[in-house]
Structure formats: structure tokens, C-alpha cells
C-alpha positions in Angstrom: 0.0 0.0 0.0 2.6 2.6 0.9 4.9 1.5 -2.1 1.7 2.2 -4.4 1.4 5.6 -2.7 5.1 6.3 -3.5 4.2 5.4 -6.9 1.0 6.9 -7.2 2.9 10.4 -6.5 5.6 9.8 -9.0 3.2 9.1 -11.7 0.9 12.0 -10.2 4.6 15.1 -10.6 5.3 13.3 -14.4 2.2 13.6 -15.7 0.7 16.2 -14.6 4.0 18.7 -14.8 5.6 16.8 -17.6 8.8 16.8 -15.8 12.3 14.3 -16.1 12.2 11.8 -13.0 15.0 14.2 -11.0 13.0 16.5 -10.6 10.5 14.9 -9.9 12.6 13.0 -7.0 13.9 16.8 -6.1 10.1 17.8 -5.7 9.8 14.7 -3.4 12.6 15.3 -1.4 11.7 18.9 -0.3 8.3 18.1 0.3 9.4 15.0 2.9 11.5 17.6 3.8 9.5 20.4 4.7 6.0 19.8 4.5 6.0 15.8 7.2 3.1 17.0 9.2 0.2 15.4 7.5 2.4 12.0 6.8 3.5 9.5 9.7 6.7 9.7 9.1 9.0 8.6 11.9 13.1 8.5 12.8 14.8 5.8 14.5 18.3 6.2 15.7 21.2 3.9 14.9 24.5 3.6 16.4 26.5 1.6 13.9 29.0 -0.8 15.2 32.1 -2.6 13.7 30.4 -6.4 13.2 27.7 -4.2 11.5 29.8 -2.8 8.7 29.8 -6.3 6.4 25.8 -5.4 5.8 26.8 -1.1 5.8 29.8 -0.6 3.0 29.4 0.3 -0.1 26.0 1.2 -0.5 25.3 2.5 -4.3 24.4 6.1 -4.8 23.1 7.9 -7.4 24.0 10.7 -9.4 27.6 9.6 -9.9 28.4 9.9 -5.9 30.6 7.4 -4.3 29.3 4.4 -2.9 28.4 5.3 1.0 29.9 3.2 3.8 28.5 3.7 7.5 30.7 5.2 9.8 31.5 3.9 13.5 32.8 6.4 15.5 31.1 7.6 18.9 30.5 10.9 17.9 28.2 9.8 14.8 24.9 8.5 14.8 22.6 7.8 12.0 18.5 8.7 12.0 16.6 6.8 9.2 13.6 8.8 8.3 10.7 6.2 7.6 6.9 5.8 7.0 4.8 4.3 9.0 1.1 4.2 8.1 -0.4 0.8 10.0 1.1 -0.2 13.0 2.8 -3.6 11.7 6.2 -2.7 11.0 6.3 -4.6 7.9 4.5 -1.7 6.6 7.0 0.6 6.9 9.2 2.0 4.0 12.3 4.0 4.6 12.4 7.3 3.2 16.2 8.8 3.6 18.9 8.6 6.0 20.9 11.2 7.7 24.4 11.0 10.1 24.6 12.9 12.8 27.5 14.1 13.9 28.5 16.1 17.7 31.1 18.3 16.6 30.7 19.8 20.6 31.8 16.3 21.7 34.7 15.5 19.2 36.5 18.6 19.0 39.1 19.8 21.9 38.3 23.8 21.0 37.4 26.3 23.5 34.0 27.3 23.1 32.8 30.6 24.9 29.7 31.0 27.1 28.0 32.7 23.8 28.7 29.7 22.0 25.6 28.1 21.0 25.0 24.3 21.7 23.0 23.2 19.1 25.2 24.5 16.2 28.0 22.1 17.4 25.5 18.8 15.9 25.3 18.7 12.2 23.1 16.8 10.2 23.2 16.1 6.7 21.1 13.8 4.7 23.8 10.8 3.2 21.3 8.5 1.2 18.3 10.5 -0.1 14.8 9.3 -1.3 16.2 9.1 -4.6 19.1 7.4 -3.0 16.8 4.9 -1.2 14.0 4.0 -4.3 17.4 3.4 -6.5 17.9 1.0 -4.3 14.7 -0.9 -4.0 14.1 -0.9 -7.7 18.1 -1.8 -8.8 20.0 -3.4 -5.6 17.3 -4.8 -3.2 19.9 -6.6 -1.3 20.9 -3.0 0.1 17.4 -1.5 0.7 16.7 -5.3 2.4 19.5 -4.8 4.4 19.0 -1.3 5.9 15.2 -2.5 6.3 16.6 -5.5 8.4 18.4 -3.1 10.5 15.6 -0.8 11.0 13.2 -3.6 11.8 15.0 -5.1 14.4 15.3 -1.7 16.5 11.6 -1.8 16.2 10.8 -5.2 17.6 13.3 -4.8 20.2 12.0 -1.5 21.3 8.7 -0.1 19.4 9.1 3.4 21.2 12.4 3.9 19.7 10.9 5.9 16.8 10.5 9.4 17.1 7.4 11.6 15.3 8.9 14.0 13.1 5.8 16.4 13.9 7.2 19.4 15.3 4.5 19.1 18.2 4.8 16.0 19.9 1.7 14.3 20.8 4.0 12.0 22.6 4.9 14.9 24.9 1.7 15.5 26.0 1.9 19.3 24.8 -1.0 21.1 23.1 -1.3 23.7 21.1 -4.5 26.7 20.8 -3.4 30.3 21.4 -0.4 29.2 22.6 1.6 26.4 24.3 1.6 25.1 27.5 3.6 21.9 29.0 2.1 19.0 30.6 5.2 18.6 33.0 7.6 21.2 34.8 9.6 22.2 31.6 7.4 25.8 32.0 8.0 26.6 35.3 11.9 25.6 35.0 12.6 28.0 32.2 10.9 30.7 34.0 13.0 30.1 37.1 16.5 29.9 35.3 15.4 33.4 33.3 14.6 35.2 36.5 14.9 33.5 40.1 17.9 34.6 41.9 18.5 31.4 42.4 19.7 28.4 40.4 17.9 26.0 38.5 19.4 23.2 36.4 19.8 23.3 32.7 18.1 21.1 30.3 19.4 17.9 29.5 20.1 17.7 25.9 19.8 13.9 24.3 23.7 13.5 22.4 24.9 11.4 19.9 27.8 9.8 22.0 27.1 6.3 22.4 24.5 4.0 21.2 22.4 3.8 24.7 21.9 7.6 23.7 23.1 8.9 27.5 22.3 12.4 28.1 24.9 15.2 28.7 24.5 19.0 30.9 26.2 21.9 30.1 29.0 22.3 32.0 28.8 24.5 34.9 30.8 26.3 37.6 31.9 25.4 40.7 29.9 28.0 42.3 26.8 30.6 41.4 26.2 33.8 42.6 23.3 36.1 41.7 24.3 39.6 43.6 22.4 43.3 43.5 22.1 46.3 45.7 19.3 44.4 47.2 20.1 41.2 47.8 23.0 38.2 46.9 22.4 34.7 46.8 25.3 31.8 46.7 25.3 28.3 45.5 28.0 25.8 45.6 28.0 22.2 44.0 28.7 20.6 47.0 25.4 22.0 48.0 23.9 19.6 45.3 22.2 16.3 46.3 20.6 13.5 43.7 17.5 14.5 45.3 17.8 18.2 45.3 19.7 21.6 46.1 20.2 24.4 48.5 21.7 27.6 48.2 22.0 30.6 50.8 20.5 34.2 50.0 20.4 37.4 51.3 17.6 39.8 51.0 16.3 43.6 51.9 12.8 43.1 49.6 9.6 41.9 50.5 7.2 40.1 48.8 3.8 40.6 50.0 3.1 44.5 50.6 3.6 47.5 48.1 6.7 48.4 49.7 10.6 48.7 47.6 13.4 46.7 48.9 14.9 48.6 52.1 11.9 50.4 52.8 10.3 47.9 55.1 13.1 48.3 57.0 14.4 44.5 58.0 17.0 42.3 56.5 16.1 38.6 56.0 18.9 35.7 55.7 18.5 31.9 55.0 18.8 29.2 52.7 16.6 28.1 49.6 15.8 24.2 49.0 14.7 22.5 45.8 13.6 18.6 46.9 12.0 16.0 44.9 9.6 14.3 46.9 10.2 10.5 45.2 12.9 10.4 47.7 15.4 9.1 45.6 17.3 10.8 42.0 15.5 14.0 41.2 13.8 13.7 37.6 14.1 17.5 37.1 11.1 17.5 34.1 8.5 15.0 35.2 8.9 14.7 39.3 7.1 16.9 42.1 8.9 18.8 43.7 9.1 21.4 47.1 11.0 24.2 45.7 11.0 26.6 49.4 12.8 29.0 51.3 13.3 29.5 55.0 14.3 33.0 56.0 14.9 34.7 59.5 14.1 38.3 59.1 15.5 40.8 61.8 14.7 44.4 61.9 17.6 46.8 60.5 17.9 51.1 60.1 17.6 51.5 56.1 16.0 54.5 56.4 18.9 56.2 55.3 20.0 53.9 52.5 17.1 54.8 51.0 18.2 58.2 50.0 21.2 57.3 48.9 20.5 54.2 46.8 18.8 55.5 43.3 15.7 55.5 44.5 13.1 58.4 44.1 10.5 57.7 46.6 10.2 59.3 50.0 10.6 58.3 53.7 9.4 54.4 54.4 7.0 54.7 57.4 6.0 51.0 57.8 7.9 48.6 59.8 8.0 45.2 59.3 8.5 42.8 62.3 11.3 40.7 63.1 10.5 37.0 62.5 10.2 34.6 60.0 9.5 34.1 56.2 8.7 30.6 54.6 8.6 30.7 50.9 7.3 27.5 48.7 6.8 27.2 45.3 5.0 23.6 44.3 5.3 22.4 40.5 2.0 20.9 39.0 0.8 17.3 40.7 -2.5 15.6 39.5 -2.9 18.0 36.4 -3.6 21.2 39.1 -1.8 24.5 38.5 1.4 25.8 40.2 0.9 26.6 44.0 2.6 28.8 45.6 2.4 30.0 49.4 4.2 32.9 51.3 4.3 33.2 54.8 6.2 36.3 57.0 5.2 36.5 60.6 7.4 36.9 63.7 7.7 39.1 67.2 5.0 42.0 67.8 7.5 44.5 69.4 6.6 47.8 68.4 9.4 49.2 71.1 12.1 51.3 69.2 10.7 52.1 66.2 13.2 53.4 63.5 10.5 56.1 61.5 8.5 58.3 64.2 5.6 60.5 62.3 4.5 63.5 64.4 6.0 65.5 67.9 8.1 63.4 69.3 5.8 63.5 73.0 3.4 62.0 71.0 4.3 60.4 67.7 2.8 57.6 66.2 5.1 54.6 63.8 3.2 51.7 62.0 3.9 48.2 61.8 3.1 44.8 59.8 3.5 41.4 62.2 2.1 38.9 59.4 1.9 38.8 55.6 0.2 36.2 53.5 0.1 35.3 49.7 -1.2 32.7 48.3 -1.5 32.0 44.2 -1.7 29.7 41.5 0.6 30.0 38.3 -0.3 29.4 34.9 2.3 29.1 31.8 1.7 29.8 28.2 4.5 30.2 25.1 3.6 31.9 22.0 5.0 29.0 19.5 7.0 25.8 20.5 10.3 27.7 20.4 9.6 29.4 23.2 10.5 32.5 22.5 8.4 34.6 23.9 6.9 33.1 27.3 4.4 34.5 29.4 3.0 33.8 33.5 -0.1 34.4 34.7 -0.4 34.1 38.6 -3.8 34.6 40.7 -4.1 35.0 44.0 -4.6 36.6 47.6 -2.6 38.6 49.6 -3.3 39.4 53.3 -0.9 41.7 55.7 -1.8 43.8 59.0 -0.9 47.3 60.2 -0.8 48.1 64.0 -0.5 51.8 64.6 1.7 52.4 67.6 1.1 56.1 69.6 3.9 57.1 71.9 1.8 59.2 74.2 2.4 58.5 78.5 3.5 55.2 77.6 2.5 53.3 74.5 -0.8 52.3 72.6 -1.3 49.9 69.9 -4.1 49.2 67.5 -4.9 47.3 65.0 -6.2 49.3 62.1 -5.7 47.3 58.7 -6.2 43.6 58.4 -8.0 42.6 55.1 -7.7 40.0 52.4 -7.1 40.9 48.8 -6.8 39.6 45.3 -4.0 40.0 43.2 -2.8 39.5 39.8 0.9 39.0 38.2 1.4 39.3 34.8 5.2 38.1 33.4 6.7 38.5 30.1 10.2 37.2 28.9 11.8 37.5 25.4 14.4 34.5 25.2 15.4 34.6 21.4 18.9 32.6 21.7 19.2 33.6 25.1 17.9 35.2 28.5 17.8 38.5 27.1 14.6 40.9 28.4 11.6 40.4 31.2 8.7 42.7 32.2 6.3 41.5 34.6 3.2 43.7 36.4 1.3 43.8 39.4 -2.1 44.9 40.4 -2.5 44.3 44.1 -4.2 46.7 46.9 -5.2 49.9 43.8 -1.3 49.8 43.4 0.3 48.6 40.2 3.9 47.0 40.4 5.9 47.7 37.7 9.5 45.4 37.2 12.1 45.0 34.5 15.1 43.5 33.8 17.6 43.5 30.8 20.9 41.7 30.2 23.1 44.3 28.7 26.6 42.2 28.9 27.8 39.0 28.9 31.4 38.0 29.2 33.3 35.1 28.7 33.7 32.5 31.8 30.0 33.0 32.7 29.8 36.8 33.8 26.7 38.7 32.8 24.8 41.7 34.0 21.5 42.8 34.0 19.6 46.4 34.3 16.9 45.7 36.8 14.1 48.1 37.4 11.3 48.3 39.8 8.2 51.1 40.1 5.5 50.9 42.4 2.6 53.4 41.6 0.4 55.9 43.6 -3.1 54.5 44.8 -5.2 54.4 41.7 -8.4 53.9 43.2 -8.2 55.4 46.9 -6.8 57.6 48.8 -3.5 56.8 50.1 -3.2 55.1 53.9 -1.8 56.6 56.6 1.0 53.8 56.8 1.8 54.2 53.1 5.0 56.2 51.7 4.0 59.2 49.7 3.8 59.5 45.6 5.5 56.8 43.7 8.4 54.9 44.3 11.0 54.0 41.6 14.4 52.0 42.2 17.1 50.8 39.0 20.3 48.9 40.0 22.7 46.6 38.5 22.6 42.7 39.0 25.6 40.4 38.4 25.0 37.0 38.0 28.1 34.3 37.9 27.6 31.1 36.8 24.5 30.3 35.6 
């Protein structure tokens, strides 16, 4: 049946274009070529080893080129391109063959950090559909041969051939007004583009041995992701099969419209990434606790604030002393991404670093507990993944106790609401992490952030332009506790490593 299809399209290009059987094959070719996704065609890899090469040399080519012998070296694998209509395999018929060659993994040459990975494998096409029905129609003993070989990967492993659609069904992803993943592929390549923290690189399939092992890009012995702002620091001895840690630094905070340094505290502790299977972390398919535990203490940055490049003015909310627990959760029975943050600690309103009003009786404002809570949801424009976008819904809680310093002191308890929010994130990766926007709407306030890479150096130094704006009340009048106008703040981040 699939023969007669072969030749019912040859017949169909003669004699209906009149055209000599070249280019007719040509015509072929380019269609296989460019235009597979309404055909099942399939490739199966081949490693080539030196008791096959009786069945492999001399294979006759057409249009005067040598005859083609099979190579067996361990940086050259071979990928015949096939059709597969029915699912017996002896309807199959094979279509082309390319080799495969890792030039990354043979060659000895330094290659920078701009260097990209995927021009180091070539692929070139070595017996071609014309090729290939030459050798059915004149020397069947070849075309029998490379059939054999072909067959015999399939009935020892059926799954070893790969669609050639450029959307895998296999791979679960699907495709409307946009893409989305059905595993943790999304959330990874957000977090390597933006967390401050690191996240490991895809594993990209090589063409070094015939068990087809995987290989990671090489990394440094240590990572560090530093600003005015904060500074985070991972080791690889802090890596574990099932996981990593890494320490951070940090003056921000995530859950009320305040800039980093105006709530006034400083929060140190370590971040964890775990898989819960207990054992080797499956970094694409596995659930996994991806958390921080933070200690945040209380620290004068009042006056950093008007010497960092800021243009805001004075902080007036304290944030209490205490601790934060930060967890991200990848996606488990086909739910979203969950994320939870919680900041609570000591309600010591003694000392205050920001007194509003005469100082015999001047009032200071604090927040004891913030809460956030949200689901994430990921979406790519095309399966490149060039431009990515996040959506993340939620609700955010956080008090304010108003302290008077009158013949003693008074608290009270004057904000303590539950609110929605929304996050909107944007990142342009065209070859590389290059440009993110993301926007907040939270509490009639709208949280602008950018960043930029505007160097990169060689050994794994880059630097980024990172910007953050936090609006005016939009809808309200502003609250007592609340700094006054907008507040802007641009800084440099260095990151090493990643």
C-alpha cells in the first residue's frame, strides 16, 4: 500500500507537470522535507558498530556519488527517516537517512559562554529518497538490508521511533493560542530566566554512544546572583541527587507594596529544591518542594534609602522581626502551580526606627504577618519558546498596627484585610535570556519590574539592568501607613555562573 502511494505520486509530478524523474525525486525530497506533518513519518536512531559494517559498506548512490559506507565512531549516529502508516512494522518503507555528527563532543576547542550548543551537531542527509528508491528498484539486497536493520530496532523497542511532527503528541503538549507543557519544563525555564536562584539546565539527548546517555552543560563550581538588594550563593557541593540548596540574602519583601529597604528589615536563609520520590531528582517530570526558610530581623535602612537611586520618599511601615517561609509547588494531578508565602514573627513595636508627628506623641506603623497565596499558569507563543508569558492569581493578606507614643505606648490594629492580586510576566528568550517585564495589580497599586541583560562575558559573567516602580493608589486615597507618591528604584545585577 505505501509503495503504491510512492508510486502513485511519481506518476501523479510526471504527468501532470511533464517533468524528467529528478525533478521529480527533487520535488519529493523537499516536500518530505518540509511539509511531514500530515504524513507518519517517523526516525529511528542507529548507532553503527564494527560487526555491522559487512551489511553497511558500499552502498550504491546515485547521481555519480561514491558508494556510502556507515561510519562507526562515537561521535556519529545515523537517523533513518521512515513511514509508518499501520502499526505492523512490515509496513513501513524507509524514506532517507541522515548522520549525525556532535562536533561539541569531538572537537578539543574552547568554546565561549556565547557559543551556541546546538550549532555544534550537524546533520546532513547521506542517502536520499532518490538514493533509497534506487535501491529498491536496482539493488534490493541493500534496501533489504537497511530494512533489516531498521526492523530489528523496532521489535526490540517499538518506542524507539520518534514523530517528526514538530509538536509532539507523545509529549503531551498542546497547542491553541499558545503552548503550554504538561510537566515542569514551563516553570523551570521561568526560574532559570529570573529566580535569583539556580535551577538546572536542560538535558540535551547526544549522539555519543548508542544507549543515547544524556549530557548537561558544564557549569561552575559556584553561582552567585548579587544586587544592591540582595546576593544569593550556591556551591556544587550544595547539590544532592534529590535536590539543592543555596543561601541568600535579602532587603525586599514580597507581600506588601513596599521597595526593597523600605520595610526596614534584612532577611537571611537558605533556599531548598527537593524532589519528593525520595530518591534521584527527575528534574522535568517529578514533584517537587521548591522553598525557602528565611529569618528576618529588623535593620535602620532608612537612610539607604536616600542614597540608593531611588526616588520615593521616607518608608513609614515597619515590618516585624520573624520569619519568612517561601514555597513554590510544581503541578501534581494535572492542578496548577501553588505557591504559598508566609512572614510572621515578634509583635514589638518598642524602638521604632521612623516616628511620624511630635516626638511627645508620635505615632510609627507596623506589619507582624503577611500572607500570599496563588496559582501559576504558563503559556508560550509557539514551541520555540521565545516569547513566554506567566499568569499568577491569588490573595494577599498583611496587617498594620498603629503604635502612639503618648504617657506610655498604645497599639491598635487598624488594617487587616484580604485581597486579590494578579501578576502578569513576560520574557523575550530569542537565543538567550535577554529581556523580562512583569506587572502587578495588588491593593489599587500597580507593580511595575524589568530587567535586561546588557553584557555578557566570557567564563559565565553577565549583567543585567533591573528596574522596579511601584505606583500611587489608583483607586483610593493613600493610607496613613503608606509612603508618599511613587516609588522608583534601578540597579545593576551580576550574576556568575549560571
Amino acid at each position: 500500500m505505501k509503495r503504491a502511494f510512492i508510486l502513485i505520486l511519481l506518476f501523479f509530478y510526471s504527468s501532470l507537470f511533464g517533468q524528467n524523474l529528478d525533478n521529480i525525486y527533487n520535488k519529493i525530497e523537499s516536500k518530505l522535507k518540509k511539509d511531514n506533518t500530515y504524513l507518519n513519518i517517523h526516525s529511528i536512531n542507529f548507532k553503527p558498530e564494527q560487526k555491522d559494517l559487512a551489511l553497511l559498506s558500499n552502498i550504491p548512490l546515485t547521481d555519480d556519488k561514491k558508494p556510502y559506507t556507515f561510519k562507526v565512531s562515537d561521535f556519529i549516529d545515523y537517523n533513518f527517516v521512515v513511514l509508518i502508516e499501520g502499526v505492523e512494522i512490515d509496513s513501513m518503507i524507509l524514506l532517507y537517512v541522515n548522520e549525525v555528527e556532535n562536533k561539541a563532543a569531538s572537537s578539543t576547542e574552547f568554546i565561549t559562554s556565547n557559543t551556541s550548543e546546538d550549532n555544534q551537531i550537524l546533520e546532513n542527509t547521506v542517502i536520499s529518497f532518490k538514493d533509497m528508491q534506487e535501491l529498491y528498484y536496482e539493488n534490493p539486497q541493500f534496501y533489504t538490508q537497511l530494512f533489516g536493520i531498521v526492523e530489528k530496532i523496532l521489535r526490540g523497542d517499538p518506542q524507539a521511533k520518534k514523530s517528526m511532527l514538530k509538536i509532539n503528541v507523545d509529549e503531551q503538549i498542546k497547542k491553541s493560542k499558545g503552548i503550554s507543557g504538561k510537566n515542569n519544563q514551563d516553570f523551570l525555564n521561568f526560574q532559570r530566566a529570573n529566580s535569583i536562584h539556580t535551577y538546572p539546565k536542560d538535558q540535551k539527548t547526544g549522539v555519543t554512544s548508542s544507549r543515547r546517555r544524556t549530557q548537561e552543560s558544564s557549569s561552575a563550581e559556584y553561582k552567585i546572583d548579587a544586587s544592591f538588594t540582595h546576593a544569593t550563593f550556591n556551591h556544587k557541593a550544595m547539590a544532592f541527587p534529590f535536590g539543592d540548596i543555596s543561601a541568600e540574602l535579602n532587603f525586599g519583601n514580597k507581600a506588601t507594596n513596599t521597595l526593597p529597604f523600605e520595610s526596614m528589615t534584612t532577611a537571611l536563609g537558605v533556599r531548598a529544591r527537593i524532589g519528593i520520590s525520595g530518591k534521584t531528582i527527575d528534574h522535568l517530570n517529578d514533584f517537587q518542594l521548591d522553598g525557602r526558610l528565611m529569618g528576618r530581623i529588623r535593620m535602620n535602612t532608612n537612610g539607604l534609602t536616600k542614597s540608593l537611586p531611588f526616588i520615593s520618599a521616607t518608608p513609614k511601615l515597619h515590618l516585624g522581626s520573624g520569619f519568612i517561609f517561601d514555597i513554590n509547588l510544581t503541578r501534581a494531578f494535572g492542578l496548577p502551580f501553588l505557591n504559598l508565602y508566609v512572614a510572621s514573627g515578634s509583635k514589638d513595636v518598642a524602638n521604632p526606627y521612623v516616628k511620624i508627628g511630635p516626638s511627645d506623641s508620635a505615632t510609627s506603623y507596623f506589619s507582624f504577618t503577611q500572607l500570599e497565596s496563588s496559582m501559576s499558569f504558563y503559556w508560550n507563543t509557539s514551541e520555540d519558546m521565545t516569547i513566554r508569558f506567566r499568569l499568577d492569581l491569588g490573595l494577599s493578606k498583611y496587617d498594620v498596627v498603629k503604635a502612639v507614643y503618648h504617657k506610655g505606648t498604645s497599639t491598635s490594629m487598624i488594617y487587616n484585610q484580604i485581597l486579590p492580586f494578579a501578576v502578569l510576566y513576560f520574557n523575550f528568550v530569542p537565543n538567550d535570556d535577554f529581556f523580562a517585564a512583569n506587572v502587578k495589580l495588588f491593593d489599587s497599586k500597580i507593580n511595575l519590574g524589568a530587567w535586561f541583560k546588557f553584557l555578557q562575558l566570557s567564563g559565565g559573567h553577565t549583567f543585567r539592568f533591573d528596574f522596579s516602580y511601584i505606583s500611587a493608589p489608583i483607586f483610593r486615597n493613600p493610607h496613613e501607613w503608606e509612603t508618599d507618591g511613587a516609588g522608583t528604584l534601578l540597579q545593576v545585577r551580576y550574576r556568575y555562573g549560571f
